[in-house]
LOVEXSE-73907 format. One record per atom (N, C-alpha, C, O): x negated, y negated, z; residue in one letter. Coordinates in steps of 0.02 Angstrom, whole numbers, plus 50000, padded with zeros to 5 digits. Example, Ala and Ser with C-alpha at 12.3 -4.5 7.8 and 13.67 -1.06 7.14 Angstrom:
REM residues 2
493405028450390A 493855022550390A 493405016550390A 492885016650423A 493585011250354S 493165005350357S 493554999850394S 493304994350402S 
//
This chain:
REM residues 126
499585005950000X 500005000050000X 499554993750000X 499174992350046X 499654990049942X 499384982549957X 499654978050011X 500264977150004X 499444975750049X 499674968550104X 499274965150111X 498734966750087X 499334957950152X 499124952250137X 498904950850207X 499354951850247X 498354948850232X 498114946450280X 498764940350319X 498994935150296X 498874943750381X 499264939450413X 500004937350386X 500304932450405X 500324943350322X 500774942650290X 500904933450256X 501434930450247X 500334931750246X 500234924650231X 500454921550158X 500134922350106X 501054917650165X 501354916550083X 501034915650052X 501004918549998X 500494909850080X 500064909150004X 499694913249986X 499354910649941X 499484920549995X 499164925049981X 499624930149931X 499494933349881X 500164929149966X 500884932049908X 500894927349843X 500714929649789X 501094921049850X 501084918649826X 500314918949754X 500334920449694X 499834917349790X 499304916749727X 499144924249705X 498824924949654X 499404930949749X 499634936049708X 500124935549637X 500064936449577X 500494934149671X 501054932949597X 500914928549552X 501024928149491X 500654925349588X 500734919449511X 500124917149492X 500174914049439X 499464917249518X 498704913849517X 498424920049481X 498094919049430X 498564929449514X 497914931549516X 497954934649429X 498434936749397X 497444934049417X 497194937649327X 497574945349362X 497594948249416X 497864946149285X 498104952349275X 497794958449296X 497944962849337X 497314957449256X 496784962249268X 496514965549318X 496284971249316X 496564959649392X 496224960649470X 496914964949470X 496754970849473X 497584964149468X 498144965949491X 498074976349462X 498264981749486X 497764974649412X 497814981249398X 497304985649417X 497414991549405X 496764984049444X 496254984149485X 496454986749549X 496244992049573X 496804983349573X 497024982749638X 497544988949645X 497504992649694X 497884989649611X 498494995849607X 498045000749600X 498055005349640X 497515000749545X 497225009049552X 496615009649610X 496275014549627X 496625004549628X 496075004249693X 496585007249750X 496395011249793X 497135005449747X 497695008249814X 497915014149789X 498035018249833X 498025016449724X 498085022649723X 497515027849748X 497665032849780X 496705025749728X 496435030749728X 496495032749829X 496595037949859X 496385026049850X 496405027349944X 496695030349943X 496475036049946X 497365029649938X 498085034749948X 497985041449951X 498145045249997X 497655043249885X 497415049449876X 496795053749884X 496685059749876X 496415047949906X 495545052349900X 495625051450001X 495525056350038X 495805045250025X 495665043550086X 496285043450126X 496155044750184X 496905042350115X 497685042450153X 497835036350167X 497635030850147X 498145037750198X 498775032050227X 498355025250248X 498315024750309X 498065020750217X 497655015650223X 498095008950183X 498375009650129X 498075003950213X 498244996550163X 497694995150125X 497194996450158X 497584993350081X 497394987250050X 497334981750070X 497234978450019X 497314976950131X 497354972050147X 496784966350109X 496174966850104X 497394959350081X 496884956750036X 496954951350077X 497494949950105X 496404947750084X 496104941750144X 495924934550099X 495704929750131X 496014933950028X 495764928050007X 495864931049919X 495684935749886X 496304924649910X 496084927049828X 495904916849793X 495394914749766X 496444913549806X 496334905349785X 495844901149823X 496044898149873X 495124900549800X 494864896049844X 494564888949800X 493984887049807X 495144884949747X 495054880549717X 494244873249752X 494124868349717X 494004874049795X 493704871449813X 492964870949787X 492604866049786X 492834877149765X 492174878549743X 492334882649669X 492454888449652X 492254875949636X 492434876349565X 491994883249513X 492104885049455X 491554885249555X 490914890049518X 491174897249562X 490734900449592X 491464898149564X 491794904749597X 492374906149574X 492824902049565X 492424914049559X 492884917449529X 493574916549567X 494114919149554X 493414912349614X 494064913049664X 494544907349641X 495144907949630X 494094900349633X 494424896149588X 494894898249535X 495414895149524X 494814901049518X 495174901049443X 495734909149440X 496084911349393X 495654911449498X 496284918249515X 495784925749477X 496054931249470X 495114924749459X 494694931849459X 494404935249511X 494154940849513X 494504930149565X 494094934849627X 494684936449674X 495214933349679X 494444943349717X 494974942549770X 494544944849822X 494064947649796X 494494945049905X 494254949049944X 494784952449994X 495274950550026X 494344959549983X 494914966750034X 494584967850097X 493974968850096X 494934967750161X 494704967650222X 494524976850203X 494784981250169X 493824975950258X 493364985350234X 493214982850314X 492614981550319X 493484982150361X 493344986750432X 493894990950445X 493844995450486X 494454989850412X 494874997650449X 494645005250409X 494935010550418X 494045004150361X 493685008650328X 493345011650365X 493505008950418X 492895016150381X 492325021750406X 492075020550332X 492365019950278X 491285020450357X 490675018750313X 490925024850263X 491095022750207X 490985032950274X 490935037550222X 491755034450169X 491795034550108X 492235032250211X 492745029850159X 492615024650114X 492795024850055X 492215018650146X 492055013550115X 491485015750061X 491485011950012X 491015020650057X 490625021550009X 490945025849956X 490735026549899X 491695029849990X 491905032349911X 492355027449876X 492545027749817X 492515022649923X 492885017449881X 492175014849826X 492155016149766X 491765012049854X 491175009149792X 491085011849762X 491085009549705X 490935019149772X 490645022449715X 491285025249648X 491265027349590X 491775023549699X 492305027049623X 492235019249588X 491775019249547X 492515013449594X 492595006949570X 491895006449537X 491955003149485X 491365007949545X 490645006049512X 490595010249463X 490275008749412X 491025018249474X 490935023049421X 491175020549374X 490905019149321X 491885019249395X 492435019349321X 492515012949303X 492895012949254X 492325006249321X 492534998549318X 491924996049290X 491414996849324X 491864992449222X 491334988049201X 491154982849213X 491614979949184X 490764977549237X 490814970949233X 490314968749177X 489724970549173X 490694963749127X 490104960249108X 489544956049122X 489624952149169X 488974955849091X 488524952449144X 488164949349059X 488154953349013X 487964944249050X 487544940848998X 487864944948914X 487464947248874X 488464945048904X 488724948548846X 488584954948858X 488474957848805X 488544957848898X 488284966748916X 488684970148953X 488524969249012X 489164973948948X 489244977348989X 488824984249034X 488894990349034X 488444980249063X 487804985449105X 487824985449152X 487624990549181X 488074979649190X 488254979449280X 488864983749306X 489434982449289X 488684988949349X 489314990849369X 489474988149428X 489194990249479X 490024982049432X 489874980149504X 490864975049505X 490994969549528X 491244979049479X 491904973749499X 492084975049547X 492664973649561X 491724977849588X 491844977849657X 491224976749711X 490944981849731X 491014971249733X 490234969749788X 490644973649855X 491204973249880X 490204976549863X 490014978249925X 489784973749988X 489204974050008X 490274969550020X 489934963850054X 489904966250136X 489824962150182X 489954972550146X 490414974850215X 489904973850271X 490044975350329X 489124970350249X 488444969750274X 488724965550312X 488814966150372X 488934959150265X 488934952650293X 489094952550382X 489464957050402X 488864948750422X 489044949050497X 489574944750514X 489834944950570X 489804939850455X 490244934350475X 490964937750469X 491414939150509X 490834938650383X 491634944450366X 491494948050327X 491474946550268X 491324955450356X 491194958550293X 491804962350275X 492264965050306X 491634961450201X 492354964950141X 491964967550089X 491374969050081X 492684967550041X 492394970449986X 492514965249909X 492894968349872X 492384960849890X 492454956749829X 492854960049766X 492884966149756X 492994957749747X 493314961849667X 493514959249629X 494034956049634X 493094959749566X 493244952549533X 493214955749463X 492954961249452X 493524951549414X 493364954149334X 493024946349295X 493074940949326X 492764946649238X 492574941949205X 492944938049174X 493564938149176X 492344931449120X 492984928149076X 493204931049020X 493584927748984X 493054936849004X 493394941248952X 494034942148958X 494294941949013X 494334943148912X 495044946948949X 494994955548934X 495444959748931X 494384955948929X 494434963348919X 494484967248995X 494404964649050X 494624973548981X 494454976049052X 494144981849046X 494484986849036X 493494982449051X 493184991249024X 493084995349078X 492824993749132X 493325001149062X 493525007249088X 493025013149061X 492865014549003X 492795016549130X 492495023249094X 492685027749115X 492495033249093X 
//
């Protein structure tokens, strides 16, 4: 199940109507695979509109971040590793980075998980 940090409208809100298609479909097979590889877990998404910092995917409805502490490290690494397997990002006209999903869960302030797609509108799949 996807939910929203603090059931917070504007997080509904820039769901529906801000976020690129693409994250949305991202996001559904990212909650399917939990469902099924890991169980009964949310999705909880903590930030997707952060118009402030015009050089971030968040500006513009490509980025989103998923709260990864109700994860265990072995769940949180099969979440990366499936999203890095099967999800492309472009990087300099290349699709060579596998990374639409960072791994930020280090961070000490908030760690999550990023997920973002490019300015393509493609979305590559392997």
């Amino acid at each position: 199940m996807i939910t929203f940090k603090n059931n917070a409208a504007n997080l509904v809100e820039d769901f529906e109507e801000n976020l690129d298609v693409r994250l949305k479909v991202l996001l559904y097979t990212l909650d399917g695979f939990v469902q099924n590889e890991i169980g009964d877990k949310s999705i909880v998404i903590t930030s997707i509109m952060r118009p402030e910092n015009l050089k971030s995917v968040h500006a513009c409805g490509r980025g989103v971040d998923i709260r990864s502490r109700h994860f265990t490290r072995r769940e949180g690494n099969k979440i990366v590793e499936f999203m890095q397997k099967h999800f492309l990002y472009m990087h300099n006209n290349m699709y060579l980075v596998k990374f639409c999903l960072k791994d930020e869960r280090g961070k000490k302030e908030s760690p999550h998980f990023h997920l973002q797609v490019d300015r393509t509108n493609e979305l590559k799949i392997q």
